[in-house]
Biopython code that builds the backbone (N, CA, C, O; Angstrom):
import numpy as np
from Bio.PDB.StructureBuilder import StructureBuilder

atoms = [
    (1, "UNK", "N", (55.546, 82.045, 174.706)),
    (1, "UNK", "CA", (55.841, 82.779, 173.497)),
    (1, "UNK", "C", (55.716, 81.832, 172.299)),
    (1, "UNK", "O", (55.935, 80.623, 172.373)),
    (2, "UNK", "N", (55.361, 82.454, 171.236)),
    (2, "UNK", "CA", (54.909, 81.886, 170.241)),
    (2, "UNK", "C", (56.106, 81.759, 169.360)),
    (2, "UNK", "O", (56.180, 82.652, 168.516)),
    (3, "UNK", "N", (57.107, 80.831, 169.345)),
    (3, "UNK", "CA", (58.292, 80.986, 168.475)),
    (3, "UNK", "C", (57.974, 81.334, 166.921)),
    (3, "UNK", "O", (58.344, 82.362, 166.354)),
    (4, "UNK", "N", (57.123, 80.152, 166.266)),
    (4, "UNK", "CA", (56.892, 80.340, 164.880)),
    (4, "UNK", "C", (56.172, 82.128, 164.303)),
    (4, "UNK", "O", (56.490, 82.702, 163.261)),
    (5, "UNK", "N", (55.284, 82.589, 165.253)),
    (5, "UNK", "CA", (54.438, 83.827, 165.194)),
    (5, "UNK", "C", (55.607, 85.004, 164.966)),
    (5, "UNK", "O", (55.563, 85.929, 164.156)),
    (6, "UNK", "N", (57.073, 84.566, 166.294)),
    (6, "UNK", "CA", (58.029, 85.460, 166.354)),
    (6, "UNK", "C", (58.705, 85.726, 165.210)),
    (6, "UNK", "O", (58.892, 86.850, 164.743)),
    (7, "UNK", "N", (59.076, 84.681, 164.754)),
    (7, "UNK", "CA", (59.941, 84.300, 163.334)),
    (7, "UNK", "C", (59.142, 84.704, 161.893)),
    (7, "UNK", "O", (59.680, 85.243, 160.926)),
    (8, "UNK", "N", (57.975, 84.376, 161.981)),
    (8, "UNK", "CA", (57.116, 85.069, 160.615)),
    (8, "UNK", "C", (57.094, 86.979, 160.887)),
    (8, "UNK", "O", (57.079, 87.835, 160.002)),
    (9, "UNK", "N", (57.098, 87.221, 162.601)),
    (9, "UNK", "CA", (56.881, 88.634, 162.800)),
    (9, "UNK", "C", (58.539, 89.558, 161.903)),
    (9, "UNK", "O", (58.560, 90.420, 161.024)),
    (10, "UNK", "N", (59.541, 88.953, 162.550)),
    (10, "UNK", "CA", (61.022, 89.447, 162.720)),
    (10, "UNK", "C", (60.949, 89.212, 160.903)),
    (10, "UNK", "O", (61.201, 90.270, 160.327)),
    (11, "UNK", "N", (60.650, 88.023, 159.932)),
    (11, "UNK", "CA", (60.748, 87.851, 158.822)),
    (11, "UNK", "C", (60.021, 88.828, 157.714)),
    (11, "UNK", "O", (60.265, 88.705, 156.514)),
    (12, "UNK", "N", (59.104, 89.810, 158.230)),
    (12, "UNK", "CA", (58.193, 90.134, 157.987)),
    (12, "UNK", "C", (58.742, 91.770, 157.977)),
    (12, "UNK", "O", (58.925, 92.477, 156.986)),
    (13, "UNK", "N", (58.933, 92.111, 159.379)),
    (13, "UNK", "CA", (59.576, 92.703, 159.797)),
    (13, "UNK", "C", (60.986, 93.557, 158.575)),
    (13, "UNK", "O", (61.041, 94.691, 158.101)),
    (14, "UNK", "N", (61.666, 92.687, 158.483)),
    (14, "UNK", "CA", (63.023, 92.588, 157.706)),
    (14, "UNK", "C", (62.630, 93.280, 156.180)),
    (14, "UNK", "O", (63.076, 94.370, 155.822)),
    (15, "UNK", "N", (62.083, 92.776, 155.691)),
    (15, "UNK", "CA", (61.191, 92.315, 154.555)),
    (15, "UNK", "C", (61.290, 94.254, 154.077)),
    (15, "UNK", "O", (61.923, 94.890, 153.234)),
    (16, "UNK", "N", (60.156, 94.652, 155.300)),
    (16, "UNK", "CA", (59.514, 95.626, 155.058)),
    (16, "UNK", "C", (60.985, 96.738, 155.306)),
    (16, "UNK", "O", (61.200, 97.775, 154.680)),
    (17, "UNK", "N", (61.812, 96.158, 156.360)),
    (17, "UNK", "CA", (62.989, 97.458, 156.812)),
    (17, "UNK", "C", (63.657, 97.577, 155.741)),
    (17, "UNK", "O", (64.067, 98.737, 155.780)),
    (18, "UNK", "N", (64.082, 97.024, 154.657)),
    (18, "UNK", "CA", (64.865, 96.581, 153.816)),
    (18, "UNK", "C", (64.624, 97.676, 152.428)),
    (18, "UNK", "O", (65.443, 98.214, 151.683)),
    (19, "UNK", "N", (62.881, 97.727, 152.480)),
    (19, "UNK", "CA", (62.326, 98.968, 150.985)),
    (19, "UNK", "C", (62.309, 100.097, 151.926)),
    (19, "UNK", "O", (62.258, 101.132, 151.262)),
    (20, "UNK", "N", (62.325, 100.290, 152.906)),
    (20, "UNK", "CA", (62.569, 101.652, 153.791)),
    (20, "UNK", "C", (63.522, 101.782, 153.681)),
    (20, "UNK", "O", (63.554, 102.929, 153.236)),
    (21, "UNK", "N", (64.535, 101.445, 153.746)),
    (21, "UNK", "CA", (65.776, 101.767, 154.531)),
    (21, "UNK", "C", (66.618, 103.012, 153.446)),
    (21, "UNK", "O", (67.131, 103.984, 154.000)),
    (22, "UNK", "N", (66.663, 102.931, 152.549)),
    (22, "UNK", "CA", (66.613, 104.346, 151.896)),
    (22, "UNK", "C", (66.308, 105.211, 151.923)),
    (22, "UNK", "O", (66.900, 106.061, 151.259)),
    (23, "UNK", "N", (65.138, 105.569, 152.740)),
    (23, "UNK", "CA", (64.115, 106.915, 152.914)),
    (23, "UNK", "C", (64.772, 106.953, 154.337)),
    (23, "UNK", "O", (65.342, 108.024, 154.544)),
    (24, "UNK", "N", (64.827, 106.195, 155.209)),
    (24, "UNK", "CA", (65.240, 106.859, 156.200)),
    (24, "UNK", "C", (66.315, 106.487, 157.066)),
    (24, "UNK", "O", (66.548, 106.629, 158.266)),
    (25, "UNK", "N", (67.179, 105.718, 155.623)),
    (25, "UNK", "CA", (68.957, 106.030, 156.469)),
    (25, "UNK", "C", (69.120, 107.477, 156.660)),
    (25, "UNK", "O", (69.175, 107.867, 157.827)),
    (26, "UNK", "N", (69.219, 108.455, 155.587)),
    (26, "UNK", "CA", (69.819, 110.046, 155.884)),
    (26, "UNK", "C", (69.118, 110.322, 158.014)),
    (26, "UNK", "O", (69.886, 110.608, 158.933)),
    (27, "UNK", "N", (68.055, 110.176, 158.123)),
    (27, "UNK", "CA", (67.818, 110.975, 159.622)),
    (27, "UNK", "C", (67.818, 110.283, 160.250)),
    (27, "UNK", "O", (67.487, 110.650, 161.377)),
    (28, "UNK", "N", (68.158, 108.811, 160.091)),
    (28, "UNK", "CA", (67.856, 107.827, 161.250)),
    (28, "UNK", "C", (69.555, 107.092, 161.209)),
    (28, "UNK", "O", (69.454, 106.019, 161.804)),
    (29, "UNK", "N", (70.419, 107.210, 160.929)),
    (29, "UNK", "CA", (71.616, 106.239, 160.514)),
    (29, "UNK", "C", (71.925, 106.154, 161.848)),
    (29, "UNK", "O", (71.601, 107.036, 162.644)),
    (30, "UNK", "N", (72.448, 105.288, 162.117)),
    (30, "UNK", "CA", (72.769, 104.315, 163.237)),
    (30, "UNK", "C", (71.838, 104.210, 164.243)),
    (30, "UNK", "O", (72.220, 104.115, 165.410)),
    (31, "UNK", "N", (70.571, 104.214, 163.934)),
    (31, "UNK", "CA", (69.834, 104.558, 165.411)),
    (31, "UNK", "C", (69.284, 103.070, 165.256)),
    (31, "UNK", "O", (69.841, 102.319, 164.456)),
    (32, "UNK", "N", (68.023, 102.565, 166.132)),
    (32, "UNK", "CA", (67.488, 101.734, 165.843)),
    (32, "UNK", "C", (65.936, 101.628, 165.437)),
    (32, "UNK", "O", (65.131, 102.496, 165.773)),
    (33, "UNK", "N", (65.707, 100.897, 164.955)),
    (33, "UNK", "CA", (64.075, 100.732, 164.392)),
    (33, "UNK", "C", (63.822, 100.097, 165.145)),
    (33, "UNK", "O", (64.457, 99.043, 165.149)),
    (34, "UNK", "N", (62.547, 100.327, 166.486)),
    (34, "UNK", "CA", (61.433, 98.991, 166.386)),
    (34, "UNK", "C", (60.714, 98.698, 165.864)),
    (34, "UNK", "O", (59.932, 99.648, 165.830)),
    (35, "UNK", "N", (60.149, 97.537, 165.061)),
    (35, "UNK", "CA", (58.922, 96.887, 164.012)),
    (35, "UNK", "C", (58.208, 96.435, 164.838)),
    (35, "UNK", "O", (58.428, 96.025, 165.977)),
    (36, "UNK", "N", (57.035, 96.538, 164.050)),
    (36, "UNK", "CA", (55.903, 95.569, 164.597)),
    (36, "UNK", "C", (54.774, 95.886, 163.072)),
    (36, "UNK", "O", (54.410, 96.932, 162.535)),
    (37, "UNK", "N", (54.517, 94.512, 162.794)),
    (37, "UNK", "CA", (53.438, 94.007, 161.656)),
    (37, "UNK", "C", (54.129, 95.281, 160.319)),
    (37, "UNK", "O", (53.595, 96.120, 159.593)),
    (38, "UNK", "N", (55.165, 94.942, 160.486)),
    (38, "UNK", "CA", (56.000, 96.007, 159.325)),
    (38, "UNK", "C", (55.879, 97.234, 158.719)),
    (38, "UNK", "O", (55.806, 97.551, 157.532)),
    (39, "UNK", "N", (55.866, 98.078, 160.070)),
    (39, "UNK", "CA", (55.936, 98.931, 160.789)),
    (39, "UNK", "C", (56.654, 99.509, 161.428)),
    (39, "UNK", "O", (56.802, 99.028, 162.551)),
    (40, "UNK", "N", (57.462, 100.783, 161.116)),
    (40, "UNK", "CA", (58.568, 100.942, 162.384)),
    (40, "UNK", "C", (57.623, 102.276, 163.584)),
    (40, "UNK", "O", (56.979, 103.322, 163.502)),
    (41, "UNK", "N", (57.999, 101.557, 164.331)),
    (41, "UNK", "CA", (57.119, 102.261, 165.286)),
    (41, "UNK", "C", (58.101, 103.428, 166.332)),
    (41, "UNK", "O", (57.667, 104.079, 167.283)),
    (42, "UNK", "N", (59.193, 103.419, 165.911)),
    (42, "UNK", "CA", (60.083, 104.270, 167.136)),
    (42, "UNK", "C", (61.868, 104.179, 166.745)),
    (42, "UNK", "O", (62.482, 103.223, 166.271)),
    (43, "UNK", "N", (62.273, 105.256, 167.058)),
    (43, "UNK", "CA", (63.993, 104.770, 166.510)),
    (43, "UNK", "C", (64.128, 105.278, 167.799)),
    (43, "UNK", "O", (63.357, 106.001, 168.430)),
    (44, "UNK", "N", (65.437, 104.704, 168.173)),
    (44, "UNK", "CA", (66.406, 104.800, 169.604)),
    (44, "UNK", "C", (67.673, 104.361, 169.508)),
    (44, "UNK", "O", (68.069, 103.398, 168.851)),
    (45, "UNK", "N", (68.532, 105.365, 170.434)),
    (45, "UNK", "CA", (69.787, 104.995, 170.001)),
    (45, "UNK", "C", (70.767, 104.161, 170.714)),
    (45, "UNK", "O", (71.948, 103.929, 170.457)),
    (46, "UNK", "N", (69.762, 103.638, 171.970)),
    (46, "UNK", "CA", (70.527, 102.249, 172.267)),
    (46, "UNK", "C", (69.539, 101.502, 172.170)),
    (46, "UNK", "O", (68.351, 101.756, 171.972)),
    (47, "UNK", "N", (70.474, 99.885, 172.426)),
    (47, "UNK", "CA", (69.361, 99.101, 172.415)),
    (47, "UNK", "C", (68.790, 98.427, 173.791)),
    (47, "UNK", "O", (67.913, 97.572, 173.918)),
    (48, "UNK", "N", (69.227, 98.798, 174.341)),
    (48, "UNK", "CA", (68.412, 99.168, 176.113)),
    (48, "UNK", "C", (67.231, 99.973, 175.314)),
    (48, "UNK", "O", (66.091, 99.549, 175.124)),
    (49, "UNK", "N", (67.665, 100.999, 174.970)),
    (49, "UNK", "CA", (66.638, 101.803, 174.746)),
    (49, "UNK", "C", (65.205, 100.978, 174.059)),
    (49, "UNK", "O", (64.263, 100.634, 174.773)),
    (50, "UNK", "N", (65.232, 100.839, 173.167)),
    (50, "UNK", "CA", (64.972, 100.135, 172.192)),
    (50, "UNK", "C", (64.227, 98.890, 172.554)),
    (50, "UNK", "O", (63.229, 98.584, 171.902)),
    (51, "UNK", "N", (64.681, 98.087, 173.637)),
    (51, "UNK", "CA", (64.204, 96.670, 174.264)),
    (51, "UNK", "C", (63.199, 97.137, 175.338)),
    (51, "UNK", "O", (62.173, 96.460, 175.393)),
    (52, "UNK", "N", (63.307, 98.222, 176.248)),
    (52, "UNK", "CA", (62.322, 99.155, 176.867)),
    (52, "UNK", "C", (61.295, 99.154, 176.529)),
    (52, "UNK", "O", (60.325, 98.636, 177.082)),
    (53, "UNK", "N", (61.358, 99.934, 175.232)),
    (53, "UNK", "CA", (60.176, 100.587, 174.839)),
    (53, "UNK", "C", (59.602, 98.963, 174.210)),
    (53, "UNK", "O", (58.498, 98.654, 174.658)),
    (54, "UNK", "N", (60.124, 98.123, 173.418)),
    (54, "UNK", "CA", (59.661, 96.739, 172.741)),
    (54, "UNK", "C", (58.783, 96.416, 174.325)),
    (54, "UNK", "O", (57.560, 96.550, 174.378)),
    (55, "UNK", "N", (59.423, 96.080, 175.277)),
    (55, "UNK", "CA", (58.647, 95.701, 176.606)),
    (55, "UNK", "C", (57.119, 96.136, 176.738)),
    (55, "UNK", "O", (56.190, 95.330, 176.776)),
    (56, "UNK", "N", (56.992, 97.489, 176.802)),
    (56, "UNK", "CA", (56.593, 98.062, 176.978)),
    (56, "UNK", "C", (55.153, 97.921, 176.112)),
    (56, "UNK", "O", (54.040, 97.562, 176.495)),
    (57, "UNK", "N", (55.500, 98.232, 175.158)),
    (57, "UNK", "CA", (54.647, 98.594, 174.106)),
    (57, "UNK", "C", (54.035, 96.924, 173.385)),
    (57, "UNK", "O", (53.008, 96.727, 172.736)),
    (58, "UNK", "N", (55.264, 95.785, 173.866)),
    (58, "UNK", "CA", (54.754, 94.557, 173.569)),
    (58, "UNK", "C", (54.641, 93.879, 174.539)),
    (58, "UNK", "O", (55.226, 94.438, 175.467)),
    (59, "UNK", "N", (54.218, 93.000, 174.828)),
    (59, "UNK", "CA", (54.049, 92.489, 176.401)),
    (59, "UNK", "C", (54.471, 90.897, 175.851)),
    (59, "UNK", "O", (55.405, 90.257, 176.334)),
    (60, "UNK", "N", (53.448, 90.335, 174.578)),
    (60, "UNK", "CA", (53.802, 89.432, 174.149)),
    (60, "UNK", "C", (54.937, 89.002, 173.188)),
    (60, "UNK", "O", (55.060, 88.006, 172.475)),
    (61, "UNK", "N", (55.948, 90.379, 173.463)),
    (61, "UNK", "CA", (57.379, 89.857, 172.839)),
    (61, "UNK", "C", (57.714, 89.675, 171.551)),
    (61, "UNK", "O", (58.875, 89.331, 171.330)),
    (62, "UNK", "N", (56.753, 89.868, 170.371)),
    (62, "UNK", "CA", (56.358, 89.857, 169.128)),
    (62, "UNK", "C", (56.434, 91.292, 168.633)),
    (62, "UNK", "O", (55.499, 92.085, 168.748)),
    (63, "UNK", "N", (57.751, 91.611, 168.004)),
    (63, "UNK", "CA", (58.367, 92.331, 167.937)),
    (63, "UNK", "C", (60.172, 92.385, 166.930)),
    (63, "UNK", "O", (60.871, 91.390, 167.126)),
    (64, "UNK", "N", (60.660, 93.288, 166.145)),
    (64, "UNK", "CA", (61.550, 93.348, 165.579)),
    (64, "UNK", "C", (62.576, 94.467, 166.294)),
    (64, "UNK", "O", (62.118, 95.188, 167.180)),
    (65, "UNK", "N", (63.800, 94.574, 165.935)),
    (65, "UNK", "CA", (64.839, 95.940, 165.877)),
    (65, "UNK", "C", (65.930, 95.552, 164.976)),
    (65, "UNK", "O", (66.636, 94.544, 164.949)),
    (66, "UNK", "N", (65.894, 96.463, 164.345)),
    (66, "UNK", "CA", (66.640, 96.601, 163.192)),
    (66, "UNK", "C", (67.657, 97.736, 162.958)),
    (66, "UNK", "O", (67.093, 98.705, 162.451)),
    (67, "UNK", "N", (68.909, 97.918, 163.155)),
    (67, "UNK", "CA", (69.922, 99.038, 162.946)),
    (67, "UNK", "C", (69.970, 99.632, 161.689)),
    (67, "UNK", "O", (70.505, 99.208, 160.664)),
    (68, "UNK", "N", (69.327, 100.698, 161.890)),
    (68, "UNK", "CA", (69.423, 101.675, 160.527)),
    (68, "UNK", "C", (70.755, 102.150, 160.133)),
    (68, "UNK", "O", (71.334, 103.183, 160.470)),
    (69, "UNK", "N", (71.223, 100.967, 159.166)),
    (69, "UNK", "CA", (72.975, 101.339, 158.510)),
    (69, "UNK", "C", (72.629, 100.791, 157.280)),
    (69, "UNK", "O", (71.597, 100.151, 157.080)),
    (70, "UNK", "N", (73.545, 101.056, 156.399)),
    (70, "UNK", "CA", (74.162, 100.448, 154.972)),
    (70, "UNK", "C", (75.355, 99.450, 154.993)),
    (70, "UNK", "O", (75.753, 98.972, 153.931)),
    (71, "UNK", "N", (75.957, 99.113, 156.229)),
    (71, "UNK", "CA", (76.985, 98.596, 156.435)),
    (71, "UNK", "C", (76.314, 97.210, 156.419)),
    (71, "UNK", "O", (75.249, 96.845, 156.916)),
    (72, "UNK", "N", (77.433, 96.404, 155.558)),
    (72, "UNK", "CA", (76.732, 95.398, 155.874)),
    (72, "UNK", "C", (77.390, 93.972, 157.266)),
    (72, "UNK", "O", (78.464, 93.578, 157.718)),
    (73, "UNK", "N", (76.398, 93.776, 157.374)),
    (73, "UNK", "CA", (76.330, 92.907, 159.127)),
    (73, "UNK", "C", (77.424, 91.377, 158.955)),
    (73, "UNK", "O", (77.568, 90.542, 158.061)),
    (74, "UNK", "N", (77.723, 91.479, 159.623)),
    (74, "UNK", "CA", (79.190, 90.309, 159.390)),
    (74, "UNK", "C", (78.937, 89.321, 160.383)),
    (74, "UNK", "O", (79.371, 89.551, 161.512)),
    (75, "UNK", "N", (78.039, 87.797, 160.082)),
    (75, "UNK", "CA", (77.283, 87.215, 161.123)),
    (75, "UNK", "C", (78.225, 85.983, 161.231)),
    (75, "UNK", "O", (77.802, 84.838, 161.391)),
    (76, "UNK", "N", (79.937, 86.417, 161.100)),
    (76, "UNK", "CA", (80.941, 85.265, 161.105)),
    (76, "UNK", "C", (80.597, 83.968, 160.783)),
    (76, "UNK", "O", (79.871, 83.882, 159.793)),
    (77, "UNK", "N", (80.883, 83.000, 161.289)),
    (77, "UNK", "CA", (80.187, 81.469, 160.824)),
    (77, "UNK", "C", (78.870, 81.534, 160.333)),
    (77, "UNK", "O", (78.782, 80.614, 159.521)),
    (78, "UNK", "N", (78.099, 81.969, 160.379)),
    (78, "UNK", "CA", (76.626, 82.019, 159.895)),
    (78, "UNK", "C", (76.487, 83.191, 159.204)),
    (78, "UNK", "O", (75.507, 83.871, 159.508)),
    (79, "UNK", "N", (77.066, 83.515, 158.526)),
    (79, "UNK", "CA", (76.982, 84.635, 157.146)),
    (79, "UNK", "C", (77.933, 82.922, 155.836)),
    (79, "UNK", "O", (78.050, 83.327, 154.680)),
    (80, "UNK", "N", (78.357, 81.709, 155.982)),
    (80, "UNK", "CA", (78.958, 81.385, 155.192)),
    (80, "UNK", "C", (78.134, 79.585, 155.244)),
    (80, "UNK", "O", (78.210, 78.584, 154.531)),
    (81, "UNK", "N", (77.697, 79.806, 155.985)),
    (81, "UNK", "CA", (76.274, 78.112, 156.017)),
    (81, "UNK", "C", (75.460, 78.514, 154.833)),
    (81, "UNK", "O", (74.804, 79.550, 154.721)),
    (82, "UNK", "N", (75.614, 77.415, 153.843)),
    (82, "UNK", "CA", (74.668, 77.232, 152.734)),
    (82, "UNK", "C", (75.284, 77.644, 151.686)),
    (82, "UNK", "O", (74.788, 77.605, 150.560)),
    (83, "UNK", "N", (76.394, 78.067, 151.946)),
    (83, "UNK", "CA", (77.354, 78.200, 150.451)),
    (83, "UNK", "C", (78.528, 77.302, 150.383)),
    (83, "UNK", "O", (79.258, 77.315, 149.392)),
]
sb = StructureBuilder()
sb.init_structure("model")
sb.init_model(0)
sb.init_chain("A")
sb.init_seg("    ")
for serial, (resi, resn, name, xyz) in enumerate(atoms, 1):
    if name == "N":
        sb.init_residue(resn, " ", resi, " ")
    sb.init_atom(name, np.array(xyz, "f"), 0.0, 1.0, " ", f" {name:<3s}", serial, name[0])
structure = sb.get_structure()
């Protein structure tokens, strides 16, 4: 696996979920997005679900999921590195 390819994909990824995510919090809220080349390609509402279909549909693992919420994500010790 291509770590750096993964990290520009998931960065990329983000990027793009971020000017969506307004249009389709109302029908998608809590479900999940899979990305690919910033793109959501599928919502599911677990993330079994979700890692399945990523398998599936990616073989080479290059790939995003992203939880369609407004809430914001509380990444404890690493929401407070760099401030």
């Amino acid at each position: 696996m291509d770590i750096e390819r993964q990290q520009q994909e998931v960065d990329r990824n983000y990027d793009a979920f971020m000017r969506m995510l307004g249009a389709i919090l109302p029908e998608h809220r809590d479900q999940l997005a899979l990305m690919r080349d910033g793109r959501i390609v599928g919502y599911y509402d677990t993330p079994r679900q979700a890692l399945c279909a990523a398998s599936e549909l990616f073989p080479d693992e290059i790939f995003s999921i992203q939880e369609v919420t407004d809430e914001p994500i509380d990444l404890g010790f690493w929401s407070h590195v760099g401030h």
